[in-house]
mmCIF file of the N, C-alpha and C atoms, coordinates in Angstrom:
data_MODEL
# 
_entry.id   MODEL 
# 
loop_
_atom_site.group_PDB 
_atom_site.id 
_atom_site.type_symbol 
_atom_site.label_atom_id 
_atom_site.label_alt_id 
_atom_site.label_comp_id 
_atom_site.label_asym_id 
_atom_site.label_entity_id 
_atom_site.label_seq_id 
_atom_site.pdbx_PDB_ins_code 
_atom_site.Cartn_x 
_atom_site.Cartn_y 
_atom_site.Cartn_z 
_atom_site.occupancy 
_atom_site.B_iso_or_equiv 
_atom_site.pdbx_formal_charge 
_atom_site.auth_seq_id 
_atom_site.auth_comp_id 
_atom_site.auth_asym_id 
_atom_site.auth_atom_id 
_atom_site.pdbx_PDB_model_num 
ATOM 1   N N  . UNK A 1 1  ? 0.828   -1.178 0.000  1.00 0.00 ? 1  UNK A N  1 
ATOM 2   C CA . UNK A 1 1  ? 0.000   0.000  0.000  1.00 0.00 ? 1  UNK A CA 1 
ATOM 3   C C  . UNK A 1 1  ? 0.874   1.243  0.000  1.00 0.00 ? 1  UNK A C  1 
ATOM 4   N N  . UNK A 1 2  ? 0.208   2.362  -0.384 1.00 0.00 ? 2  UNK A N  1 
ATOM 5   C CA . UNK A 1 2  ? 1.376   3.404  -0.401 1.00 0.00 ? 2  UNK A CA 1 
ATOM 6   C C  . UNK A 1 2  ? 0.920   4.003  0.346  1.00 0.00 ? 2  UNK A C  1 
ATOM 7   N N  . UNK A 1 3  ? 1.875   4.609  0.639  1.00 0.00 ? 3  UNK A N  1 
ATOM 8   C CA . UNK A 1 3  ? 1.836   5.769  1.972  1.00 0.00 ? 3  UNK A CA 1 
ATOM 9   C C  . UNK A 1 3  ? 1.526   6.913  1.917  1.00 0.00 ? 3  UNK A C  1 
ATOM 10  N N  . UNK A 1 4  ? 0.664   7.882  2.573  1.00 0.00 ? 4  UNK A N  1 
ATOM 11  C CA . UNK A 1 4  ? 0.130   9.284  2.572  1.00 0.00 ? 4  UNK A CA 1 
ATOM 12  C C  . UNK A 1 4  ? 1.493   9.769  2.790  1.00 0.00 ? 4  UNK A C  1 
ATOM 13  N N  . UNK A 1 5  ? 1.175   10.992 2.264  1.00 0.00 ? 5  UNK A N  1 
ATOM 14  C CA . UNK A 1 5  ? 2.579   12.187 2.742  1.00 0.00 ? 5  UNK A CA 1 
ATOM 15  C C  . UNK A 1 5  ? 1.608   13.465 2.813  1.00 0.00 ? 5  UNK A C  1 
ATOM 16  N N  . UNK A 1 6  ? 2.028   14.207 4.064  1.00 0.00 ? 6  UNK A N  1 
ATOM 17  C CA . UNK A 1 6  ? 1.117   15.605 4.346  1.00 0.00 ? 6  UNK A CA 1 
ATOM 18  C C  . UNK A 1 6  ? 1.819   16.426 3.235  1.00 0.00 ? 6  UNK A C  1 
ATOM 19  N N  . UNK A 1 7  ? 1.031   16.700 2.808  1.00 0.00 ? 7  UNK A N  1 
ATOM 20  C CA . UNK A 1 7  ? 1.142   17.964 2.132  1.00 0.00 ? 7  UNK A CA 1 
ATOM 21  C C  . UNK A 1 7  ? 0.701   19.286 2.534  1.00 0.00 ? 7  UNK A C  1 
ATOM 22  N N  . UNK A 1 8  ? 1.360   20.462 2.400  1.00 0.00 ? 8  UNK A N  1 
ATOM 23  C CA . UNK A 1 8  ? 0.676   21.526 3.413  1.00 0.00 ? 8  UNK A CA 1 
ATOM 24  C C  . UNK A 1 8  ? -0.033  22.069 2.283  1.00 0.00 ? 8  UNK A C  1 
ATOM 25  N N  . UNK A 1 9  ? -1.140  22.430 2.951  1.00 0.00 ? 9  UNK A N  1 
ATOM 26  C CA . UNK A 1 9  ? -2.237  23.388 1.870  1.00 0.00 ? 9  UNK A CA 1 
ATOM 27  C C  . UNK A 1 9  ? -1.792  24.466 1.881  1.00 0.00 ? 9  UNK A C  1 
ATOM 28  N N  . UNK A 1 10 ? -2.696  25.329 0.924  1.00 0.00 ? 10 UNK A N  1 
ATOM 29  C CA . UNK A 1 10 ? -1.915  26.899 0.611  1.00 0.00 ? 10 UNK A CA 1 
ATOM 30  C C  . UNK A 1 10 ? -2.248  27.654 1.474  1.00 0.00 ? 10 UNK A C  1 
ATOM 31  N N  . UNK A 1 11 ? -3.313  27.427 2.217  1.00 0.00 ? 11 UNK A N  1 
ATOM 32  C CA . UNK A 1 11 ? -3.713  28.574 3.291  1.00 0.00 ? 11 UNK A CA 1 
ATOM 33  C C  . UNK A 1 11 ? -2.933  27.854 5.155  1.00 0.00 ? 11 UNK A C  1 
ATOM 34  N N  . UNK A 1 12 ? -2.420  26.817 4.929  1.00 0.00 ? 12 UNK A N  1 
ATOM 35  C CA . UNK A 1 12 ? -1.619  26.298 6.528  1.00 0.00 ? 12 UNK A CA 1 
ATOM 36  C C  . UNK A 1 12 ? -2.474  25.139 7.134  1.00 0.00 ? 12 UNK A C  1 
ATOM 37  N N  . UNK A 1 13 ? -3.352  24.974 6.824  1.00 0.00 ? 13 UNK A N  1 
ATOM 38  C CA . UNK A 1 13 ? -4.190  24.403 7.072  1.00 0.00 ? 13 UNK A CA 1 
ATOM 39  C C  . UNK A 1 13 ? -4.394  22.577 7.080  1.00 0.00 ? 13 UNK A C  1 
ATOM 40  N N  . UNK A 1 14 ? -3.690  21.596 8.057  1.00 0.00 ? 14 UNK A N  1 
ATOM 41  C CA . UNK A 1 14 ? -3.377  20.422 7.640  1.00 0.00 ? 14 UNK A CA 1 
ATOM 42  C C  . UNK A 1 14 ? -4.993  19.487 6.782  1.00 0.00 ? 14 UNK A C  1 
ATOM 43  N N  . UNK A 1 15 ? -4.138  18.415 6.485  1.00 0.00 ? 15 UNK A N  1 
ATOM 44  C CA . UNK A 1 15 ? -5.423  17.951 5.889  1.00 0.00 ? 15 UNK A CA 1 
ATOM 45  C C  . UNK A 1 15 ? -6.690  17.325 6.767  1.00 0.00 ? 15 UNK A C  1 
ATOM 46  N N  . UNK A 1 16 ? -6.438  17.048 7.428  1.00 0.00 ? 16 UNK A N  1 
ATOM 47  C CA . UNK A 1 16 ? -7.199  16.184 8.566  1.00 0.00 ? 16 UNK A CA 1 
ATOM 48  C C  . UNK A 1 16 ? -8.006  17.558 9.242  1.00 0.00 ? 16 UNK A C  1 
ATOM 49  N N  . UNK A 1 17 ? -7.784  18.232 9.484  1.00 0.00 ? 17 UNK A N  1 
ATOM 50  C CA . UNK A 1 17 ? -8.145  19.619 10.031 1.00 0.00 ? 17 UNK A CA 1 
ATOM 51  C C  . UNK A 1 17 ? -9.014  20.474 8.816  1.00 0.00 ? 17 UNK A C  1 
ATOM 52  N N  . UNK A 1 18 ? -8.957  19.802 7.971  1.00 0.00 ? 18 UNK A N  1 
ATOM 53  C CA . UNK A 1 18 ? -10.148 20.793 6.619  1.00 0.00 ? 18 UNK A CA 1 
ATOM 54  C C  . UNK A 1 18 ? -11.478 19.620 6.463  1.00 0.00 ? 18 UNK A C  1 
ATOM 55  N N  . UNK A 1 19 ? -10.897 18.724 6.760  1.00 0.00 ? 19 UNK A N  1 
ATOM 56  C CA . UNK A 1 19 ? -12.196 17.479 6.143  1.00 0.00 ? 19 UNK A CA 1 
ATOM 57  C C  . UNK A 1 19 ? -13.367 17.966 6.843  1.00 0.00 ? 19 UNK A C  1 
ATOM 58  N N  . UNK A 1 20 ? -14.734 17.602 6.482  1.00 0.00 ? 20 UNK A N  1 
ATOM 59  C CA . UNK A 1 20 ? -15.585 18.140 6.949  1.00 0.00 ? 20 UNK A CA 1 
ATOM 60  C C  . UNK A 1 20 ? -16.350 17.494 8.145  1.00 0.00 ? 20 UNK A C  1 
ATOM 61  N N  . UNK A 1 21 ? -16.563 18.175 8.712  1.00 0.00 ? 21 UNK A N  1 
ATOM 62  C CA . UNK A 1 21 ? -16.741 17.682 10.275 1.00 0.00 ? 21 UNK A CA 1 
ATOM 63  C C  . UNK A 1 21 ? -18.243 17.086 10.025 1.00 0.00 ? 21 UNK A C  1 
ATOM 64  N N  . UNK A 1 22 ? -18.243 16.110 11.507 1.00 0.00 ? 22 UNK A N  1 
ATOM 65  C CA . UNK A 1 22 ? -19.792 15.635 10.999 1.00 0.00 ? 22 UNK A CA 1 
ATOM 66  C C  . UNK A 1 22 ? -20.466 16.256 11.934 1.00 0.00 ? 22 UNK A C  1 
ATOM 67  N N  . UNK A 1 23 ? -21.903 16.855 11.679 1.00 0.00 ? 23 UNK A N  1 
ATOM 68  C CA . UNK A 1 23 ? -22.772 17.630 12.396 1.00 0.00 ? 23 UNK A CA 1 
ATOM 69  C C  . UNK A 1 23 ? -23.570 16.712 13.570 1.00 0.00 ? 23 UNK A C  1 
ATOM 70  N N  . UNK A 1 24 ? -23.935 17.319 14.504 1.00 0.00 ? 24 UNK A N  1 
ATOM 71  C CA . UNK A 1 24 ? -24.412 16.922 15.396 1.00 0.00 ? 24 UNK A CA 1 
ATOM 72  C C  . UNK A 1 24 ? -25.841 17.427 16.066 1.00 0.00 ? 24 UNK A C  1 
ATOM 73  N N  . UNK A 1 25 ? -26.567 16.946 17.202 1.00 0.00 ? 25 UNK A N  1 
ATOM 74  C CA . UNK A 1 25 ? -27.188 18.043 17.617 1.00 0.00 ? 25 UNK A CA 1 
ATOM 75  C C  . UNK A 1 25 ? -26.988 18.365 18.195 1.00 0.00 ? 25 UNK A C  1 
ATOM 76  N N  . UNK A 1 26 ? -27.064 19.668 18.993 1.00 0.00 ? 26 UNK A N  1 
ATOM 77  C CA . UNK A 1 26 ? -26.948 20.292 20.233 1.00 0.00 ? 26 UNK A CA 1 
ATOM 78  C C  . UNK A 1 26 ? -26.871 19.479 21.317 1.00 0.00 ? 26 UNK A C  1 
ATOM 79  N N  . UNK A 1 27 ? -25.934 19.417 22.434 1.00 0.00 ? 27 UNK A N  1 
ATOM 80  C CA . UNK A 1 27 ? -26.009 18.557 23.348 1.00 0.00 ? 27 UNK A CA 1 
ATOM 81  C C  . UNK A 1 27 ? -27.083 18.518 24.384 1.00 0.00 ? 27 UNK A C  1 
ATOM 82  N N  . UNK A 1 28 ? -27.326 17.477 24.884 1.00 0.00 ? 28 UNK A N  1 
ATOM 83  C CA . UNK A 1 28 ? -29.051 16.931 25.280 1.00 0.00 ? 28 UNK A CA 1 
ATOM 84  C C  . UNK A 1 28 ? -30.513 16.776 24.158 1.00 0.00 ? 28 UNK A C  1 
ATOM 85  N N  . UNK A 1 29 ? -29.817 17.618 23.120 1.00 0.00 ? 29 UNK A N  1 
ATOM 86  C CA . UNK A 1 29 ? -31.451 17.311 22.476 1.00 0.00 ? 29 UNK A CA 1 
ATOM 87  C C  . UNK A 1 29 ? -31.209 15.665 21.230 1.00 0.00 ? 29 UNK A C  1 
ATOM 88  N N  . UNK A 1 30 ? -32.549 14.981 21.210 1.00 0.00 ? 30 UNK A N  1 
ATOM 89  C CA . UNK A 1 30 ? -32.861 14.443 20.290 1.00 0.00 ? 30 UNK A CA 1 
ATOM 90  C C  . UNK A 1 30 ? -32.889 14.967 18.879 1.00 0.00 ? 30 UNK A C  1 
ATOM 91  N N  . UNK A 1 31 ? -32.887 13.779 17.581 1.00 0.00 ? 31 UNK A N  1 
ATOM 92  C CA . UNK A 1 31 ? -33.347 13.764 16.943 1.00 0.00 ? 31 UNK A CA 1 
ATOM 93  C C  . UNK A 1 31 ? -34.864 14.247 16.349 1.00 0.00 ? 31 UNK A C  1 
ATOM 94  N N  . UNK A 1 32 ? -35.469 14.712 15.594 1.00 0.00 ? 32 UNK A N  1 
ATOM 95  C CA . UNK A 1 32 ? -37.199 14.792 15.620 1.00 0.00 ? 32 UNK A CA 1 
ATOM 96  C C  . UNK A 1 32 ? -37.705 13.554 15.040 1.00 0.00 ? 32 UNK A C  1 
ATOM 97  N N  . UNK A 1 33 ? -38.934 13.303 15.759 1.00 0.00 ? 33 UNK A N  1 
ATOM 98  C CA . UNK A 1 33 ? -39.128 11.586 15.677 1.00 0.00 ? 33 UNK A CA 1 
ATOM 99  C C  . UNK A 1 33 ? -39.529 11.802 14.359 1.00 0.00 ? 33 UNK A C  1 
ATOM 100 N N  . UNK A 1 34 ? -39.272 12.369 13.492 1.00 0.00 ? 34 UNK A N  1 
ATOM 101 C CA . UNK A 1 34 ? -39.818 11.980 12.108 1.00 0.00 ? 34 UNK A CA 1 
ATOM 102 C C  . UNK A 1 34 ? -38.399 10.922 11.361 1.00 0.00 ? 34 UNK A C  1 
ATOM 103 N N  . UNK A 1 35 ? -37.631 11.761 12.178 1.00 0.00 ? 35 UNK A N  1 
ATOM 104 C CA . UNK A 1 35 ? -36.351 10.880 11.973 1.00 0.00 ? 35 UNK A CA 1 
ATOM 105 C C  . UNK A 1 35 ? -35.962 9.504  12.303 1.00 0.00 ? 35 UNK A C  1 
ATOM 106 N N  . UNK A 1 36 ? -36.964 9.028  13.959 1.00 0.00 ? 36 UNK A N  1 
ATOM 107 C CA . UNK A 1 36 ? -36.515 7.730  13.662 1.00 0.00 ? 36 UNK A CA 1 
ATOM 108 C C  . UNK A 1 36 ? -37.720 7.077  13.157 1.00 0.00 ? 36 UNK A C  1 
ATOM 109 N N  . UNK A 1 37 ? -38.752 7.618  13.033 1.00 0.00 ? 37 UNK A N  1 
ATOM 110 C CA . UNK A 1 37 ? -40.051 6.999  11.818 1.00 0.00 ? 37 UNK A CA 1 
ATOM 111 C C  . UNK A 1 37 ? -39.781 6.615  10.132 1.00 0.00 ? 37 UNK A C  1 
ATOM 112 N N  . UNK A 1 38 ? -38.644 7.556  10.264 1.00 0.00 ? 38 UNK A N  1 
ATOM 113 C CA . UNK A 1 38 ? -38.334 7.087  8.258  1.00 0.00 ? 38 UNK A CA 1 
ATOM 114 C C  . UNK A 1 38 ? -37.033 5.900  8.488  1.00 0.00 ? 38 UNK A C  1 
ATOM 115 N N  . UNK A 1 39 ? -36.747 5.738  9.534  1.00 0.00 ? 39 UNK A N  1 
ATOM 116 C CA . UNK A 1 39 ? -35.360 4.671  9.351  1.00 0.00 ? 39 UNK A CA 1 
ATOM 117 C C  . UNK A 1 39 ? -36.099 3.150  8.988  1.00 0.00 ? 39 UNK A C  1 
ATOM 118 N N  . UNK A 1 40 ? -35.085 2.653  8.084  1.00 0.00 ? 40 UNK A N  1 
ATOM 119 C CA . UNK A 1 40 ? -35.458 0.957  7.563  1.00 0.00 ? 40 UNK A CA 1 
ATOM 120 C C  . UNK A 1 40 ? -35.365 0.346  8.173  1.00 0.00 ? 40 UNK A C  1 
ATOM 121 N N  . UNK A 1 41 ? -34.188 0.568  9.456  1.00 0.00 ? 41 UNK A N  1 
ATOM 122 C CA . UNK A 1 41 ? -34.051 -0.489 10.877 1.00 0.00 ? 41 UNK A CA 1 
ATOM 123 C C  . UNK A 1 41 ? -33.686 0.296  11.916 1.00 0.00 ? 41 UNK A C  1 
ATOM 124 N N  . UNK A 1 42 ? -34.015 -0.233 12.480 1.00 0.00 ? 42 UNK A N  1 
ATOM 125 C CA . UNK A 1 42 ? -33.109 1.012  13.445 1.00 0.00 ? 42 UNK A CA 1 
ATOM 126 C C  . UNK A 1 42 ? -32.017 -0.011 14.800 1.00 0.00 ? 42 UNK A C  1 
ATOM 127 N N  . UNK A 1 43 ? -30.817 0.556  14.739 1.00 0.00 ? 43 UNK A N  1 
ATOM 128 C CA . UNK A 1 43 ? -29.686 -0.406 15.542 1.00 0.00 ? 43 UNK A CA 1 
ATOM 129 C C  . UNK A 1 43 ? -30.136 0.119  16.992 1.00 0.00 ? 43 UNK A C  1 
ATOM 130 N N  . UNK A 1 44 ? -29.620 -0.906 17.937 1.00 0.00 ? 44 UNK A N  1 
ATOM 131 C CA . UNK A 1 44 ? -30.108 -0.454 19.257 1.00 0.00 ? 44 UNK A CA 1 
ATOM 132 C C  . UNK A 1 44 ? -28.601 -0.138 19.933 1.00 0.00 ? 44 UNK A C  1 
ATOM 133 N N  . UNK A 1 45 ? -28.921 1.249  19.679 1.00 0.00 ? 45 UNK A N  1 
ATOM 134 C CA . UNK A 1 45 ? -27.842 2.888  20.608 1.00 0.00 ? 45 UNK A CA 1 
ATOM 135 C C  . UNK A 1 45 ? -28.639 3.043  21.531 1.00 0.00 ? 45 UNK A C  1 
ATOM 136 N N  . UNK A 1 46 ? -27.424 3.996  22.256 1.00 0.00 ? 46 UNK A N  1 
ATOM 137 C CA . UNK A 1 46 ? -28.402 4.547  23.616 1.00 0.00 ? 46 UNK A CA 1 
ATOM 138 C C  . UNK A 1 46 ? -29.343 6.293  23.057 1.00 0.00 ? 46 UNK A C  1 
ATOM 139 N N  . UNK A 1 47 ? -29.140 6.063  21.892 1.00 0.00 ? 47 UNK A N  1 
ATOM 140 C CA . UNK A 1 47 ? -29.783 7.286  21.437 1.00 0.00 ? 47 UNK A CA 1 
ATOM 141 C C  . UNK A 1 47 ? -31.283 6.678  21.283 1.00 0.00 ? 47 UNK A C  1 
ATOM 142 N N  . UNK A 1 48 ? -31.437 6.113  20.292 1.00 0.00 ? 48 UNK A N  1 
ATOM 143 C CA . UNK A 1 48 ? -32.587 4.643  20.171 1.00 0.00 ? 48 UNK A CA 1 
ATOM 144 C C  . UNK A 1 48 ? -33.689 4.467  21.441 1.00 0.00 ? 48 UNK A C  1 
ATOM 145 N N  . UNK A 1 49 ? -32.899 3.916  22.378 1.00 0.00 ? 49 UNK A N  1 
ATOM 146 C CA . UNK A 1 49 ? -33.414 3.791  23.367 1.00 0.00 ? 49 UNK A CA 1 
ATOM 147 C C  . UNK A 1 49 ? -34.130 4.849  24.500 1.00 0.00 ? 49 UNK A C  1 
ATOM 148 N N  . UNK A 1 50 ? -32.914 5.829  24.342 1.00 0.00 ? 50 UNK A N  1 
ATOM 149 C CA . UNK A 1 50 ? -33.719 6.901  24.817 1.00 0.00 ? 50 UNK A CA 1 
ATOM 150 C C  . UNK A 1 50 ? -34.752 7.378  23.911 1.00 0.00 ? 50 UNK A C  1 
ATOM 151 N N  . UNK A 1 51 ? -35.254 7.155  22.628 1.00 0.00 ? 51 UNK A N  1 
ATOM 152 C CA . UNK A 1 51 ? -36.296 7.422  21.682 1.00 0.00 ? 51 UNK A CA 1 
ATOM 153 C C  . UNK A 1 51 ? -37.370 6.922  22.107 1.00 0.00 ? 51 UNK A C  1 
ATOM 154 N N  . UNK A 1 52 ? -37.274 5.289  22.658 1.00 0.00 ? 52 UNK A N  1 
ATOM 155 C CA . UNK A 1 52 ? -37.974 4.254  22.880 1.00 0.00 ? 52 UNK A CA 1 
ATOM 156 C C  . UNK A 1 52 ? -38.743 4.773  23.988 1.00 0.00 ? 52 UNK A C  1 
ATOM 157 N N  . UNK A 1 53 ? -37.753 5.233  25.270 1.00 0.00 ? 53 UNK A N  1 
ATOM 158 C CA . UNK A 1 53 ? -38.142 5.594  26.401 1.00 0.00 ? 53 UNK A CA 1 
ATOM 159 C C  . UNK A 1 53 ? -39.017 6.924  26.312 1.00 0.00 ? 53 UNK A C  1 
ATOM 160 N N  . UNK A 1 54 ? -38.861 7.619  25.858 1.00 0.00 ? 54 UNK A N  1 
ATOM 161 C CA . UNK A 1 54 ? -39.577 9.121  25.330 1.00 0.00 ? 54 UNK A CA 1 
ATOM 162 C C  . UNK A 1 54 ? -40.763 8.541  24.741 1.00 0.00 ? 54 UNK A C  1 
ATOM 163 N N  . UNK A 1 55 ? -41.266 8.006  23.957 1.00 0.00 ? 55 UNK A N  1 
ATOM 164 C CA . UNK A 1 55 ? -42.187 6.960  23.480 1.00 0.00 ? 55 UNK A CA 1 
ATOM 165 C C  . UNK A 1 55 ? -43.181 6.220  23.895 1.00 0.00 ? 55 UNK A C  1 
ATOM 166 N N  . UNK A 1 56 ? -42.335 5.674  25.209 1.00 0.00 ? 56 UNK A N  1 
ATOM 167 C CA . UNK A 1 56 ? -43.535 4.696  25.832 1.00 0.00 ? 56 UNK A CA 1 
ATOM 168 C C  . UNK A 1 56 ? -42.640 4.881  27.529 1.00 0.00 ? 56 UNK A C  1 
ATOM 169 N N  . UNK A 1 57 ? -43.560 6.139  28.384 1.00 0.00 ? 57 UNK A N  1 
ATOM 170 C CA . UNK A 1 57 ? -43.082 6.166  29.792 1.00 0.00 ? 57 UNK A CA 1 
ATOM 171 C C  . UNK A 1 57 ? -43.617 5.180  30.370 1.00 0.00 ? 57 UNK A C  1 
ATOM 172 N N  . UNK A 1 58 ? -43.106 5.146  31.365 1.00 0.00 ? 58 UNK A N  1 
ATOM 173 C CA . UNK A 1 58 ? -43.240 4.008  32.815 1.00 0.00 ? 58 UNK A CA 1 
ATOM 174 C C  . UNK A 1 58 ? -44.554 4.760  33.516 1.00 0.00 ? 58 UNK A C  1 
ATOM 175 N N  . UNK A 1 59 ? -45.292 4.036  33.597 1.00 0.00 ? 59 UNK A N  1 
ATOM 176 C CA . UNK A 1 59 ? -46.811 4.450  34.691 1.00 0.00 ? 59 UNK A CA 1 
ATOM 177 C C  . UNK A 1 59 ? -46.450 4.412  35.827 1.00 0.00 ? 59 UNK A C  1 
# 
């Protein structure tokens, strides 16, 4: 396999440091349940679960 070599960009900027970041939500909030209504499966995270729990409380 060949090997990466950094190359410096023209503005200083390494490469790993330009890639585009992945978005998130704000910390503490959910998803909007429309979001986990359109998923084909959904994996069981603790995000999931807290969906589940929001969903169907404890009496």
């Amino acid at each position: 396999k060949r090997q990466r070599s950094e190359r410096p960009q023209p503005n200083g900027i390494s490469q790993s440091a330009s890639k585009k970041q992945r978005l998130s939500h704000p910390s503490g909030s959910q998803p909007p349940a429309a979001f986990w209504d359109n998923l084909s499966k959904i994996w069981l995270t603790k995000r999931a679960l807290r969906e589940q729990d929001r969903r169907n409380p404890q009496v």
